[in-house]
C-alpha positions in Angstrom: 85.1 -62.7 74.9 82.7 -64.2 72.4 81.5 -62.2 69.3 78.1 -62.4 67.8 78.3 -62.3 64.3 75.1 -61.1 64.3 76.1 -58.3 66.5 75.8 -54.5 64.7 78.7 -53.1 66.9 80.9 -55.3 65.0 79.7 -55.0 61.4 82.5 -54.1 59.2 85.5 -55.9 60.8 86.6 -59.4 60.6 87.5 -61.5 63.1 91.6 -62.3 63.0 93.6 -64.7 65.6 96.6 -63.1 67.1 99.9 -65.2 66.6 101.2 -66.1 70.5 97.7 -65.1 71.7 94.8 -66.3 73.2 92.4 -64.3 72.0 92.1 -62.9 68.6 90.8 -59.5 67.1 88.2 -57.6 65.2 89.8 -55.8 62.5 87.8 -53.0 60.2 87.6 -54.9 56.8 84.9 -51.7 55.4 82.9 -49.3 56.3 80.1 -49.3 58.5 76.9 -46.6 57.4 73.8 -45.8 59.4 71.4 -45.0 57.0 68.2 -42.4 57.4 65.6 -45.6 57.9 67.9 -47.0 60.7 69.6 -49.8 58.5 73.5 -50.3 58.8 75.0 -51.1 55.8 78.5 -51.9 55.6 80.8 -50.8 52.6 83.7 -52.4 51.4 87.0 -49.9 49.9 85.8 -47.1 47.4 82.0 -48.3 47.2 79.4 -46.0 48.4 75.6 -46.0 48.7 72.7 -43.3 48.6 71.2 -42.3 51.4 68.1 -40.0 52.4 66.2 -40.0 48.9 69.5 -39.8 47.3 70.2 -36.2 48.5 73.4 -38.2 50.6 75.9 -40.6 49.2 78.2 -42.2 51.8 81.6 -43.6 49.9 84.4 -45.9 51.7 87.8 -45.6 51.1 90.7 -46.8 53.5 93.7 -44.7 54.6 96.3 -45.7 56.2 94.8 -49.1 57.0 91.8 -47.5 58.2 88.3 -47.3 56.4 87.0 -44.1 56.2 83.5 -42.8 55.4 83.6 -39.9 53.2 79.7 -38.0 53.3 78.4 -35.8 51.1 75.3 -34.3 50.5 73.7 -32.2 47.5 72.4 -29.0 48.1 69.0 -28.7 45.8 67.9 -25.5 44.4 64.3 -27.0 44.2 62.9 -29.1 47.0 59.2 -28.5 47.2 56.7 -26.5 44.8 57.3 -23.5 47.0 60.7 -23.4 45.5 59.2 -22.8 42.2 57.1 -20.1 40.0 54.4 -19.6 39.0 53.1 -21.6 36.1 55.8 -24.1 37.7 55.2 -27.4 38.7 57.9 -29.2 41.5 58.5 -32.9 39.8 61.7 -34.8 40.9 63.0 -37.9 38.6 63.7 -41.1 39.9 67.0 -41.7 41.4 67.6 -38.3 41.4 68.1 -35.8 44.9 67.1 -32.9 43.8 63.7 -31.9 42.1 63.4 -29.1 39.5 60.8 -27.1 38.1 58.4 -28.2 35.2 56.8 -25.4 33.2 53.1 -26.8 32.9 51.4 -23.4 32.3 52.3 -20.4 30.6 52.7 -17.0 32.7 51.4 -14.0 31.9 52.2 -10.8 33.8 49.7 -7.3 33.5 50.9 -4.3 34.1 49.4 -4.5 37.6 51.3 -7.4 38.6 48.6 -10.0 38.0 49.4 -13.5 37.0 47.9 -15.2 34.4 48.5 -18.9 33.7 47.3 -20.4 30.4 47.2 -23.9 29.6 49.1 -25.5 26.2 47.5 -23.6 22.9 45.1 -21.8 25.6 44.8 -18.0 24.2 43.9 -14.6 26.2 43.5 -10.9 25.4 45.8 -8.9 27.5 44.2 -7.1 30.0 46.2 -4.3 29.5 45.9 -4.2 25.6 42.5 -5.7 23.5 44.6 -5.5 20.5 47.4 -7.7 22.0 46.6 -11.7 22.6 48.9 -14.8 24.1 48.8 -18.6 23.1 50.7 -21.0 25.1 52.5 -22.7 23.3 56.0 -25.3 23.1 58.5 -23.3 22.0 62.5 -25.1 22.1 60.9 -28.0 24.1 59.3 -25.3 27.0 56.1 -23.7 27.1 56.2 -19.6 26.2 53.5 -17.7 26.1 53.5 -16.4 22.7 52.6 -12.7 22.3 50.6 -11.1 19.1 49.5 -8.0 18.2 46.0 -7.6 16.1 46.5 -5.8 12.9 42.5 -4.1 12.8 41.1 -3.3 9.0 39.0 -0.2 10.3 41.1 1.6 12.6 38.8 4.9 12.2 35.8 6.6 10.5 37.7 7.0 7.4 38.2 3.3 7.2 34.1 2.9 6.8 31.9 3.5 3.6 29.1 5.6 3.3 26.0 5.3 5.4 28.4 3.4 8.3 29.4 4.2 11.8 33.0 3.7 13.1 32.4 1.9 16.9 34.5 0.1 18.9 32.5 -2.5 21.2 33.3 -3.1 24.7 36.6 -5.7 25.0 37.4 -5.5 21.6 40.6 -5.0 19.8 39.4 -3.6 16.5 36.5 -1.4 15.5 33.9 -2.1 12.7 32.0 -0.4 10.7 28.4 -0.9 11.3 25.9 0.1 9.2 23.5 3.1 10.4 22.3 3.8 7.1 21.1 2.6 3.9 22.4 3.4 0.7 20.9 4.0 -2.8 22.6 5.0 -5.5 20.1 6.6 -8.3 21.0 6.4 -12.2 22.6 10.1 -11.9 25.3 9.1 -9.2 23.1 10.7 -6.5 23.7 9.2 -3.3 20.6 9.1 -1.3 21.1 7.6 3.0 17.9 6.4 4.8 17.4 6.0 8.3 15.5 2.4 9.2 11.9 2.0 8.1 12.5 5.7 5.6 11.0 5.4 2.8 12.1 6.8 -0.6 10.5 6.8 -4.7 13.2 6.3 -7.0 13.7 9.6 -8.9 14.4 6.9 -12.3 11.5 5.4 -11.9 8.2 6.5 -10.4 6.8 3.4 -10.0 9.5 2.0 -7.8 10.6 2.9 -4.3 13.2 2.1 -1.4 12.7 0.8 2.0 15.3 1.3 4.5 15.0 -2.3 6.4 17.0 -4.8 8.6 17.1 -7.9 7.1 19.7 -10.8 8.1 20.8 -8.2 10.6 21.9 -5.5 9.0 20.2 -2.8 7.0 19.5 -3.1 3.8 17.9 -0.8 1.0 14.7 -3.1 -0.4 13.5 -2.5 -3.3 9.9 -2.5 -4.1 7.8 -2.3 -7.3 4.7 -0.7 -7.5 1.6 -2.5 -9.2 -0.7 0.0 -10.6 -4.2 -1.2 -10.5 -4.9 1.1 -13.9 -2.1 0.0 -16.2 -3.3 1.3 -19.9 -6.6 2.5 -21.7 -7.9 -0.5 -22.0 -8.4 -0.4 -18.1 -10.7 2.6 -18.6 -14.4 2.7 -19.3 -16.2 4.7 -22.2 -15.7 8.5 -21.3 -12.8 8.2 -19.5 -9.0 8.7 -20.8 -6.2 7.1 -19.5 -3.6 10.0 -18.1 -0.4 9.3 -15.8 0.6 12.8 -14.0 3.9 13.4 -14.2 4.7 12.8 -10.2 3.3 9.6 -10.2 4.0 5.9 -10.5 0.2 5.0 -11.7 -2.3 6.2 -14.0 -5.8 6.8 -13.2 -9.0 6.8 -15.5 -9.7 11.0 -16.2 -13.5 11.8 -17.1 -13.4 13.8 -20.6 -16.9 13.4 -21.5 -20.8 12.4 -21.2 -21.4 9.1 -22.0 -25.5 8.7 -22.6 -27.1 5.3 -23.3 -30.3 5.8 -26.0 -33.0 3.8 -25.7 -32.4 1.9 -28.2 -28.9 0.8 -26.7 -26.6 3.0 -28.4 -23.8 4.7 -26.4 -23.1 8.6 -27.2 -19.8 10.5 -26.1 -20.8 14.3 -26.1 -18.0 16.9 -24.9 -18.6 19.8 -22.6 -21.3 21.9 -23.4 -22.3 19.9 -26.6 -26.0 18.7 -27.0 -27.6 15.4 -28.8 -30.4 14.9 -30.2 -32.8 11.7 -30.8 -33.9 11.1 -34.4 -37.2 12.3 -33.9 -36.3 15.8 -32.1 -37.9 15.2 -29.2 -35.3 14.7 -26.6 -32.5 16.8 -26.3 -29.4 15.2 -24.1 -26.9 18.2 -22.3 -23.3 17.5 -21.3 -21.7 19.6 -18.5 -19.0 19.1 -16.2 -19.5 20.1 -12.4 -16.4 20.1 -10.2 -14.2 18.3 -12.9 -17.2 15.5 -13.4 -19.4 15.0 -16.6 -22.9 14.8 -16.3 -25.4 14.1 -19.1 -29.0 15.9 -18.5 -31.7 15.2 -20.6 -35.2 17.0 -21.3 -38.2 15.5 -23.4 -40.2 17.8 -25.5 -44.0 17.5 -24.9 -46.3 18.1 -28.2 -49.4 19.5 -28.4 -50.2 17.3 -31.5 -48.3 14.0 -32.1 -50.7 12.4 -35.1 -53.3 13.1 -37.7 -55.9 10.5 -36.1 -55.9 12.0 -32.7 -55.2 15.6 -32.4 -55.9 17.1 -35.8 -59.4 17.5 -37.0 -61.3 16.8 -39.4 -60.2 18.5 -42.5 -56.7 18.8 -40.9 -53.6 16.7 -41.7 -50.3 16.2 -39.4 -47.6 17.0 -40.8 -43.5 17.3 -38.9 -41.1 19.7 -39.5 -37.6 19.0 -39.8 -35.3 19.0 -37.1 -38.3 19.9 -34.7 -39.7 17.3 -32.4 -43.3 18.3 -32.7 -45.5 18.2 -36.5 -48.4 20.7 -37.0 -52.2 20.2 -37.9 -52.1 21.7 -41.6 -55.9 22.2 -43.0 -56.0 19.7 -46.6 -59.4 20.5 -47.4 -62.4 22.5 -46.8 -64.5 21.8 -43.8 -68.2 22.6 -43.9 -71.8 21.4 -42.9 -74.5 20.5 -45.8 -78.0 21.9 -45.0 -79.0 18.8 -43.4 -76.1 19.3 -41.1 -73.5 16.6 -42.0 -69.8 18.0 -40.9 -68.2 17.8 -44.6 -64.5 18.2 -45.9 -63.9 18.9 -49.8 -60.6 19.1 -51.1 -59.2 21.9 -52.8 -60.7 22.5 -56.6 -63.2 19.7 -56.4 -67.4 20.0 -55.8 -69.7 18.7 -53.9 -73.7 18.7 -54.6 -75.6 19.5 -51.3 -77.2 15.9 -51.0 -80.4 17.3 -49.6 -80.4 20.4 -52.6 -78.5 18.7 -55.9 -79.2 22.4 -56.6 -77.1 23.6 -54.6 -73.0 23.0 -55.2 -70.4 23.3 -52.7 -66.5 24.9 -54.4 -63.4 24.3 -52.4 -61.0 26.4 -52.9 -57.5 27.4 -51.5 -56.6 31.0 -51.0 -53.1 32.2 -49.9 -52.8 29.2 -47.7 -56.5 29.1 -46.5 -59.5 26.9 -48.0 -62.5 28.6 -48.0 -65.8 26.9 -49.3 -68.2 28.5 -51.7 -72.0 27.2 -51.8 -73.7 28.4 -55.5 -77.2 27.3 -55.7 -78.2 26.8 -59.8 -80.3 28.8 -61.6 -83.2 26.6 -63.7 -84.4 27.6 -66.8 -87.2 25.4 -66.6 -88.6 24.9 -62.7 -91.8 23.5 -63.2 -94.5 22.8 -66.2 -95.4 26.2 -66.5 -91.7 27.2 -67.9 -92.2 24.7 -70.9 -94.3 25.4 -74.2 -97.3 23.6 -75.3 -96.9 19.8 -76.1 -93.7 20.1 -73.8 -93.6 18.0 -70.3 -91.6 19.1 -67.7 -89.2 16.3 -66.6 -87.1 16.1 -63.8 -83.4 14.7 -64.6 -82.0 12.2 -62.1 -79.2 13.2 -60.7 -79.5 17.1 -62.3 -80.9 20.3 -60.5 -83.0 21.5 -63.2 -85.5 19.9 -64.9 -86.3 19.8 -68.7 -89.2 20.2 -70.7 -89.3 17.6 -73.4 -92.0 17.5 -76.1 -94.8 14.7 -76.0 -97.2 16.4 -78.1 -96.9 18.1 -81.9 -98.3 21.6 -81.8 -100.1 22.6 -84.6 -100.7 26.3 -86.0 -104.5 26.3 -87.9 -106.1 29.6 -89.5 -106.5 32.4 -86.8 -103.6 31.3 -84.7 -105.4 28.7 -82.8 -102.2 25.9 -81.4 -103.4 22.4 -81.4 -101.7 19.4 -80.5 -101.5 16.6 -81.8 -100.3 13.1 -79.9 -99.3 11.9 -82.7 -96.9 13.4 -84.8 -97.0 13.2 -88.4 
């Protein structure tokens, strides 16, 4: 019988003649494996080869002159991802049967039972506890979720200053202290809290106040200045005082008296009740104050005679009186009318001839206070020619009442009492 070499039945024997024989014989020189893919290998004494992704190792060894295949296969704790946990990922190294394990995510467990994976440095609250947080992290070459617990500053309303709020938001570890209130703190100590938008006047200073006010989101205290639009006395006009009550910030301009403008541009202050007068008398200004205002009243005194060449008459003279506004007509001199009716003044002690009657003289003369005129008319000696003695001529004087009887002729006494006259006088 012929034998292909090529021929799988006879893989792992050798072909030997047999002394005194015809025909020779195989004989099993190794070990003949089947391997998972279909493919016969053929081992020699003590090798051995891995078989079905190195989970099986086939080995040859010869006993007793025979070859013997020896099998073995591993038993893997891991062969698929379902063989692993959570947060586990099934990896298997090359030449290697068995796979194992990876840790590629960290595992957290909540009190429930759920799973939580995290990846490397990932961090999470624990559902279970705000205050408690895990970081995955490589820890002795694995990945561990790391726990830490939160150490809170305010843990309660004791932990929070005046004017704030202990509250714990919603998923949060820790509290804080959030500010409901404002706070000012006056020069005394006094603490004073404002709700938002309260306003307060500092108790230090009048002219400043607080404003309870959000600003860069939180509340805030803002201070505010007042600017008085009166600031001194100098702000105030004539009349008016400068006066800052004692509850306020500002001062305002208080009326304390009349002011009255003369004609002549002067300005006069005149207190409550008190009165001015113009230089000449005649106007008289009033100040009184109505519902805590000053007003100035004036009156003007009307005269019945203001000046000599207008109201007084004739033989009268104006004349003013101190202090008073309005002068009187004062009579200066007799008043009288001649005998050809001509309206005549005469002042006191002097004379007048009646022009029409040089006879007749007109006296003025002043009697407790009144002038009274006194006409005398001049009794002549000589009137006419018949008054004056022989040789005498009556003569009128110019300018004189009476005549005169002045002698033109020389009277001569002859024998028997007979007068002659002579024109010439011896």
């Amino acid at each position: 019988m012929a034998f292909d070499s090529l021929d799988w039945r006879f893989k792992g024997t050798k072909y030997e003649t047999i002394p005194g024989q015809c025909c020779g014989e195989c004989v099993q020189n190794g070990c003949v494996v089947t391997l998972s893919t279909g493919e016969k290998v053929v081992l020699s004494d003590g090798n051995d080869i891995a078989d079905d992704n190195y989970c099986t190792k086939y080995l040859c060894t010869q006993v007793n002159g025979f070859y013997v295949t020896n099998i073995e296969r591993d038993i893997c704790d891991y062969s698929s991802s379902a063989d692993c946990g959570p947060g586990q990922e099934f990896v298997k190294d090359p030449g290697q049967c068995c796979g194992r394990c990876k840790q590629t995510q960290c595992v957290v467990i909540s009190a429930n039972g759920t799973v939580i994976l995290l990846m490397e440095e990932q961090t999470i609250l624990s559902p279970d506890d705000k205050c408690i947080s895990y970081t995955c992290m490589i820890s002795m070459g694995n990945l561990n979720a790391v726990k830490e617990k939160e150490r809170c500053e305010h843990q309660s309303q004791s932990d929070c200053g005046i004017g704030q709020e202990f509250v714990k938001d919603p998923g949060q570890c820790c509290g804080r202290c959030k500010q409901t209130q404002c706070v000012v703190i006056f020069a005394n100590g006094t603490v004073i809290l404002l709700m938002e938008k309260q306003t307060i006047p500092s108790p230090d200073d009048k002219c400043i106040y607080y404003t309870c006010m959000i600003s860069m989101g939180n509340l805030n205290a803002v201070e505010h200045v007042k600017i008085c639009e009166l600031q001194s006395q100098s702000d105030c006009g004539i009349g008016y005082q400068y006066q800052i009550p004692s509850d306020q910030c500002c001062g305002k301009c208080v009326p304390t008296s009349c002011v009255y403008i003369t004609p002549d541009g002067k300005t006069i202050l005149l207190k409550e009740s008190e009165n001015w007068k113009s230089d000449d008398s005649c106007t008289t200004v009033t100040c009184q104050k109505i519902n805590g205002q000053f007003f100035s009243s004036s009156a003007t005194e009307t005269c019945t005679y203001t000046s000599a060449s207008k109201d007084c008459g004739l033989g009268y003279v104006y004349q003013t009186v101190p202090n008073q506004c309005c002068g009187n007509c004062v009579q200066n001199s007799c008043v009288f009318t001649t005998a050809n009716g001509v309206l005549t003044t005469l002042e006191d002690g002097k004379t007048l001839s009646e022009p029409s009657d040089i006879c007749i003289v007109y006296n003025c003369k002043k009697t407790n206070g009144q002038f009274l005129t006194l006409a005398e008319k001049k009794i002549c000696e000589h009137v006419s020619a018949q008054d004056c003695k022989t040789g005498e001529e009556y003569q009128k004087v110019p300018n004189q009442c009476c005549g005169q009887c002045v002698q033109t002729q020389c009277l001569i006494i002859v024998a028997g009492n007979v007068n002659k006259t002579l024109n010439v006088c011896y």
